[in-house]
C-alpha positions as CSV (number, residue, x, y, z in Angstrom):
1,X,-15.9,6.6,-33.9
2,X,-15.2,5.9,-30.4
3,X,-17.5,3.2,-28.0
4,X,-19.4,4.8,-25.3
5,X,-17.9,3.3,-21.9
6,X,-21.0,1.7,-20.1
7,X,-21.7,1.9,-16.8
8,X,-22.4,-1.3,-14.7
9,X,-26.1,-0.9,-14.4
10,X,-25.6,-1.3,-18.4
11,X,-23.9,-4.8,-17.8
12,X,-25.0,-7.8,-16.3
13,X,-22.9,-9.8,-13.4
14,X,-21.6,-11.9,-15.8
15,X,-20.7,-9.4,-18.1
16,X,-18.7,-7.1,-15.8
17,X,-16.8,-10.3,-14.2
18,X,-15.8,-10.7,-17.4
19,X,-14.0,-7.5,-17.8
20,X,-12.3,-7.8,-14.5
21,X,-11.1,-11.7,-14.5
22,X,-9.4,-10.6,-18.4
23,X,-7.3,-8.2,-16.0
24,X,-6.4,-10.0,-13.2
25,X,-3.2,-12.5,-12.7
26,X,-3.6,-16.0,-14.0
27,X,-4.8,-17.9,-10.9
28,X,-2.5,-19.8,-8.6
29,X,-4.8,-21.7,-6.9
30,X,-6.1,-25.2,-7.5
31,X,-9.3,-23.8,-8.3
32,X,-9.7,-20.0,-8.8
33,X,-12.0,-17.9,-9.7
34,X,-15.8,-19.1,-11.6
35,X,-17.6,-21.6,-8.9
36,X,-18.6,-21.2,-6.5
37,X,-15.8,-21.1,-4.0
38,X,-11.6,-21.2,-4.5
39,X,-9.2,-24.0,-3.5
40,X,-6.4,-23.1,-2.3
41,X,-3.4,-25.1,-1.2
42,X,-2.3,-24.6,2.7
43,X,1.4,-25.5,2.9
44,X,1.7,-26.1,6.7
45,X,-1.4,-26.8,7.2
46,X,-2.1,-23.2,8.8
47,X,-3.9,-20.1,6.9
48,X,-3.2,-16.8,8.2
49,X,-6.6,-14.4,7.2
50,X,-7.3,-10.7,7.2
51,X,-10.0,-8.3,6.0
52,X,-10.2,-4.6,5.8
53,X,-12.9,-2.0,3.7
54,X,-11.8,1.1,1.7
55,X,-15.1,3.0,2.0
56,X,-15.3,6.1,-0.2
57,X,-15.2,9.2,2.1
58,X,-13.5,8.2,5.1
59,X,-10.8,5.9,3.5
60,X,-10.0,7.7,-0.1
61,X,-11.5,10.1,-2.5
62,X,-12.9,9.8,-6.2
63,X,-11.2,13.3,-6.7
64,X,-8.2,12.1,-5.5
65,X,-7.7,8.3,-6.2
66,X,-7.6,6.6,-9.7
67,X,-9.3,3.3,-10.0
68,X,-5.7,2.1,-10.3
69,X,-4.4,3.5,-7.0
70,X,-8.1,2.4,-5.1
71,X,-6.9,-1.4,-6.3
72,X,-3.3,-1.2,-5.7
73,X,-4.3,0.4,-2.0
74,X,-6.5,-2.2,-1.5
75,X,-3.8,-4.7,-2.5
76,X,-1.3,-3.3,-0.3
77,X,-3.0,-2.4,3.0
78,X,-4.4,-6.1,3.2
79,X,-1.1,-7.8,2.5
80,X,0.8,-5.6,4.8
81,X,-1.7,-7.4,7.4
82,X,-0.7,-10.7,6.4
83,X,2.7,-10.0,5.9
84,X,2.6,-8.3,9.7
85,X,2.2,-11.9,11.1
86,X,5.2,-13.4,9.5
87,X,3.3,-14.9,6.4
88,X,3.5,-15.1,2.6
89,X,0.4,-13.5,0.8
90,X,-1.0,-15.9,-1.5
91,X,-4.9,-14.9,-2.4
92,X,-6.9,-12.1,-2.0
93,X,-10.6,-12.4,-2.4
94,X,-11.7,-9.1,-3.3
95,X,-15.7,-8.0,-3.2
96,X,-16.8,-4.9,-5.0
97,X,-19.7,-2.6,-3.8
98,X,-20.5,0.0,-6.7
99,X,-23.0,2.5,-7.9
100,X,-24.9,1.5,-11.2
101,X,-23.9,4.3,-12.3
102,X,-19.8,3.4,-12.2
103,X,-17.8,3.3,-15.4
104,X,-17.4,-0.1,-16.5
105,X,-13.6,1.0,-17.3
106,X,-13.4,2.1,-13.9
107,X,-13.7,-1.4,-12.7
108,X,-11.6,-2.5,-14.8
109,X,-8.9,0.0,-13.3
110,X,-9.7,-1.5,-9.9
111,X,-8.6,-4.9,-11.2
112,X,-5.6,-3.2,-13.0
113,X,-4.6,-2.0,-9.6
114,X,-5.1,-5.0,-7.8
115,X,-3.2,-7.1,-10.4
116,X,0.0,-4.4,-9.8
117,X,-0.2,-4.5,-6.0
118,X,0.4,-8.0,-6.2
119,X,2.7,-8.6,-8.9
120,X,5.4,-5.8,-7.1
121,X,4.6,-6.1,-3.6
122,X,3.8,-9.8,-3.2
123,X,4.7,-11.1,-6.2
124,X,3.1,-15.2,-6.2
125,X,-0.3,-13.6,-4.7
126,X,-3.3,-13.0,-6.5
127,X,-6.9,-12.0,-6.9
128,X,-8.5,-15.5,-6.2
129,X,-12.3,-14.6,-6.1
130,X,-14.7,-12.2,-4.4
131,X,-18.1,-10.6,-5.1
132,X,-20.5,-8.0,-6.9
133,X,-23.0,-5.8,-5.9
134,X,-24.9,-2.6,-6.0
135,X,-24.8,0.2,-3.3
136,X,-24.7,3.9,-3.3
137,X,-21.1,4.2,-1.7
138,X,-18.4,2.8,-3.3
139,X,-16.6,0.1,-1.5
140,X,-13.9,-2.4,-1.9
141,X,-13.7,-5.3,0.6
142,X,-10.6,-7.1,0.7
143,X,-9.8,-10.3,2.2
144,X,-6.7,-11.7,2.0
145,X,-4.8,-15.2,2.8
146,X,-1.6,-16.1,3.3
147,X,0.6,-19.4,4.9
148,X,3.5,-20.0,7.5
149,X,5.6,-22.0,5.1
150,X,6.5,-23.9,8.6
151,X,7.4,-21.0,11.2
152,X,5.2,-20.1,13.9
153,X,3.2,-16.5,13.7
154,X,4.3,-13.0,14.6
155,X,1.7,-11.7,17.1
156,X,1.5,-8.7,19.2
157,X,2.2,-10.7,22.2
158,X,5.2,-11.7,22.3
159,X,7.6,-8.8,23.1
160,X,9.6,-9.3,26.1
161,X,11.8,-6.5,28.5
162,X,15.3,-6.0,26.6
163,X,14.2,-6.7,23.2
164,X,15.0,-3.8,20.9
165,X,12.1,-2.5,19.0
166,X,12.8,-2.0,14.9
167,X,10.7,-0.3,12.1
168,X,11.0,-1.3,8.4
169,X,9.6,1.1,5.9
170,X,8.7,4.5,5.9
171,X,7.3,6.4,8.7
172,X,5.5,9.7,8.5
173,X,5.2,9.9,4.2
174,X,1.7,9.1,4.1
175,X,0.5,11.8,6.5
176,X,2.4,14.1,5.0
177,X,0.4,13.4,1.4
178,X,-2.7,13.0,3.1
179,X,-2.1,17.1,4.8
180,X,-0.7,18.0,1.1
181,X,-4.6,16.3,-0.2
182,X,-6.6,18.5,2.2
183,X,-4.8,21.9,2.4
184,X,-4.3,22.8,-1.4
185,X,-7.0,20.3,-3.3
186,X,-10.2,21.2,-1.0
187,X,-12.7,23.4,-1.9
188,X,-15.3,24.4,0.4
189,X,-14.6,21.9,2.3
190,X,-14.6,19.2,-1.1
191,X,-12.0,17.7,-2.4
192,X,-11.1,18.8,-6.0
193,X,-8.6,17.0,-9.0
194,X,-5.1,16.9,-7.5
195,X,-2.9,19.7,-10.5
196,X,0.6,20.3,-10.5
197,X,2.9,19.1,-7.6
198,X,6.6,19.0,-6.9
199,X,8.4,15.8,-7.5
200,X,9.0,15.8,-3.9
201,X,5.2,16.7,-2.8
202,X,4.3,13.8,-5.7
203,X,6.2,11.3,-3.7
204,X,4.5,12.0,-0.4
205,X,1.1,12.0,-2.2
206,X,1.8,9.1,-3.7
207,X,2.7,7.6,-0.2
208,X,-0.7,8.1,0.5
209,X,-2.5,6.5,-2.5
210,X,-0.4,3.9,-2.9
211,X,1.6,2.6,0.0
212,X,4.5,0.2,-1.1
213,X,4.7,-1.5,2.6
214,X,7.8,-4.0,2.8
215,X,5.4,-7.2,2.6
216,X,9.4,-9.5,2.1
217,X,10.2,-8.3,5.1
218,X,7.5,-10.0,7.8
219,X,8.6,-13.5,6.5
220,X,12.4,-12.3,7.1
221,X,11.5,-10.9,10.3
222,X,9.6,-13.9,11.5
223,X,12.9,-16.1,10.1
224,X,15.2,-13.2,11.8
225,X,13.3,-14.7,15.6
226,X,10.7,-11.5,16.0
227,X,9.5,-11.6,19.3
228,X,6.3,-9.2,18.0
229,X,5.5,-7.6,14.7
230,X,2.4,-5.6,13.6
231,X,1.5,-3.1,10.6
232,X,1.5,0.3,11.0
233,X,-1.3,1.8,9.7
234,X,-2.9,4.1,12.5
235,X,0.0,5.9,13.7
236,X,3.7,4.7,15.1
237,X,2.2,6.2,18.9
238,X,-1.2,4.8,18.2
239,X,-0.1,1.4,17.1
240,X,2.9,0.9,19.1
241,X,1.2,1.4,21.9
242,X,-1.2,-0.9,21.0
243,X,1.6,-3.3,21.1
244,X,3.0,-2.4,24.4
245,X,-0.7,-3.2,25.9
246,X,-0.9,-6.8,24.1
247,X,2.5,-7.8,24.7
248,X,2.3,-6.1,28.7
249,X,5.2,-4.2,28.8
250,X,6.0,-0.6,27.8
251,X,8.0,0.6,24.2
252,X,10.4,3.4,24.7
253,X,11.0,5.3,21.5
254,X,14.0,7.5,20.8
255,X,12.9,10.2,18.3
256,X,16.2,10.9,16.9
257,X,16.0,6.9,15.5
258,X,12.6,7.2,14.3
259,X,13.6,10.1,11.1
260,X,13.9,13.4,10.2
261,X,10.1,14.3,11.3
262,X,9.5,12.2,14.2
263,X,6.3,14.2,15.0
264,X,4.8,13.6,12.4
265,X,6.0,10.0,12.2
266,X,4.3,9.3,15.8
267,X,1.0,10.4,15.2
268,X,0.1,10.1,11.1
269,X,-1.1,7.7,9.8
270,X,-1.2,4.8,6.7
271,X,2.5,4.1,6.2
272,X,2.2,0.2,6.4
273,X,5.6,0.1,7.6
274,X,6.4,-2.8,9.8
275,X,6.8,-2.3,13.6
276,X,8.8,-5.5,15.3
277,X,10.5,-6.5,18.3
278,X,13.9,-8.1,18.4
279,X,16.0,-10.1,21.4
280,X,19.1,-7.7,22.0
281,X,21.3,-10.4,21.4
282,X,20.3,-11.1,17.9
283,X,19.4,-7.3,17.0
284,X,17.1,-6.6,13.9
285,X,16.5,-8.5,10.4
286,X,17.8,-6.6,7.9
287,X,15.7,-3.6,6.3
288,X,14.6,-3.0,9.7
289,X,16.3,0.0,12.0
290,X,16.2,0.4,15.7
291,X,13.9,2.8,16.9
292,X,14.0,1.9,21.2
293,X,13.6,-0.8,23.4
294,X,11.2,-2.7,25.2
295,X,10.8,-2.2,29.0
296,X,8.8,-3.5,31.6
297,X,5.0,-2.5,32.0
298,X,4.3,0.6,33.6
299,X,1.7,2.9,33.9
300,X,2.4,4.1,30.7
301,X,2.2,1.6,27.4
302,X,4.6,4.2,25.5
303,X,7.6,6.6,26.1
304,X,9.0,8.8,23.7
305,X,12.6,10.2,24.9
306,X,11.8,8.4,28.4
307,X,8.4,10.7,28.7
308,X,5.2,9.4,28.6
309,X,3.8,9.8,25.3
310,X,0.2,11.5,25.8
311,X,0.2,13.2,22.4
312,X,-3.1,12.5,20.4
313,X,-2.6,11.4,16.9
314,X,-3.3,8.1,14.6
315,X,-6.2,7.0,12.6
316,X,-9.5,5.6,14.5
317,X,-12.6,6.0,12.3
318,X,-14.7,6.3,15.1
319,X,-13.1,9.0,16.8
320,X,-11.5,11.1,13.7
321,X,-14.2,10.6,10.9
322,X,-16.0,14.0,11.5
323,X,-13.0,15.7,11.0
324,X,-12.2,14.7,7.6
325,X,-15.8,14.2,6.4
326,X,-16.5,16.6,3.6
């Protein structure tokens, strides 16, 4: 005879931390999780910090998103981050907002998620601490950590006329999912359990739900002498341009570099793909490709095919949240 899962307004604090600490990676710090606070070492003497929140209905969907992919997601989108600056990952502190009425199992597919995420994308990272509470929204709030091991960071500052500009990772995948999500698994609006799918439309869903950014890279990048590095998670136009702005000088994009679906590449969305600068001379790390060059500042932060790129597109919750609301 089979247990009934309990929810977590069943289970005290204590009780569900349990369940998710008996998932999670050993800790690596020199004190993890149970006080109060972690220790963790700082090689360098520098700690490079970043937080973003998966909120359920703008950022993912129960009908669409395991408990595994929500935790590998929020693995991956807040190492990319870390990883954008030229650092290793090394902790993530990782606070939980959940309805009492959440599956306790559920929770413990979070951790499963988070625990993956790290081990495959950043393996020698791990779930160091966070926090529990109650709300009617599910939400997972991810901070994450990471050192220099010695180098100086990777900012968005720092591109200079005549560097080339280089991508590594995949551009355009995610949107592609995400359009695959809302035009055959919505219903009135609503999103509804995700059926049969082509291997190939599997792989672009799975883009979506869980990105596999190319966290080795940023250190290798950073080694390589990157001028300027960032994520891409709002859009190639969106967040190169972005750069341009920070670093004052305009990106010109070639779209027969940037793949086989540059449109959609330029304006989608969550790929986590890693947008750097190069100088000419020394050309891109490996894993990255050349996708333009940097010019001087104009009145336009981004050109794509020498045309000033005005086409709307990339994630901004503020602007875009009514569309996909539902």
């Amino acid at each position: 005879m089979s247990v009934p899962d309990p929810v977590v307004g069943d289970l005290t604090e204590g009780e569900i931390l349990t369940r998710i600490l008996g998932r999670l990676a050993p800790s690596r710090a020199l004190l993890g999780p149970g006080d109060d606070a972690a220790v963790l070492a700082a090689p360098g003497g520098r700690i490079v910090a970043s937080v973003d929140t998966l909120v359920h209905g703008p950022d993912f969907r129960l009908a669409w998103s395991s408990a595994e992919d929500l935790g590998w997601k929020a693995a991956a989108v807040n190492l990319a981050d870390i990883a954008a600056m030229g650092a290793r990952p090394t902790a993530l502190l990782v606070a939980l907002a959940m309805p009492d009425h959440t599956p306790a199992s559920f929770v413990e597919g979070i951790a499963d998620g988070l625990r993956a995420g790290c081990d495959q994308l950043a393996p020698g990272a791990a779930v160091e601490g966070g926090d529990l509470t109650v709300s009617d929204t599910l939400t997972i709030a991810v901070t994450a950590l990471g050192v220099l091991d010695g180098s100086a960071p990777v900012t968005r500052r720092g591109a200079r006329p005549g560097d080339v500009v280089a991508v590594c990772g995949e551009l355009g995948k995610a949107a592609r999912g995400l359009a695959i999500l809302f035009d055959r698994f919505r219903v009135d609006g609503r999103p509804v359990a995700i059926t049969s799918l082509t291997e190939a439309d599997a792989a672009l869903v799975d883009a979506q739900l869980r990105p596999r950014p190319p966290i080795a890279a940023g250190v290798a990048a950073a080694s390589h002498g990157a001028t300027a590095m960032m994520d891409v998670s709002d859009g190639l136009a969106l967040d190169a341009g972005r750069l341009a702005r920070a670093s004052d000088v305009t990106l010109e994009l070639h779209t027969d570099a940037i793949g086989p679906d540059p449109g959609v590449a330029l304006a989608g969305g969550e790929d986590h793909a890693l947008l750097a600068t190069f100088p000419a001379a020394l050309g891109p790390a490996p894993g990255f490709r050349v996708i333009g060059r940097v010019g001087v500042a104009g009145d336009h932060p981004l050109l794509v095919d020498g045309t000033p790129y005005d086409g709307r597109g990339g994630w901004d919750p503020y602007r875009d949240w009514d569309a996909v609301a539902g």
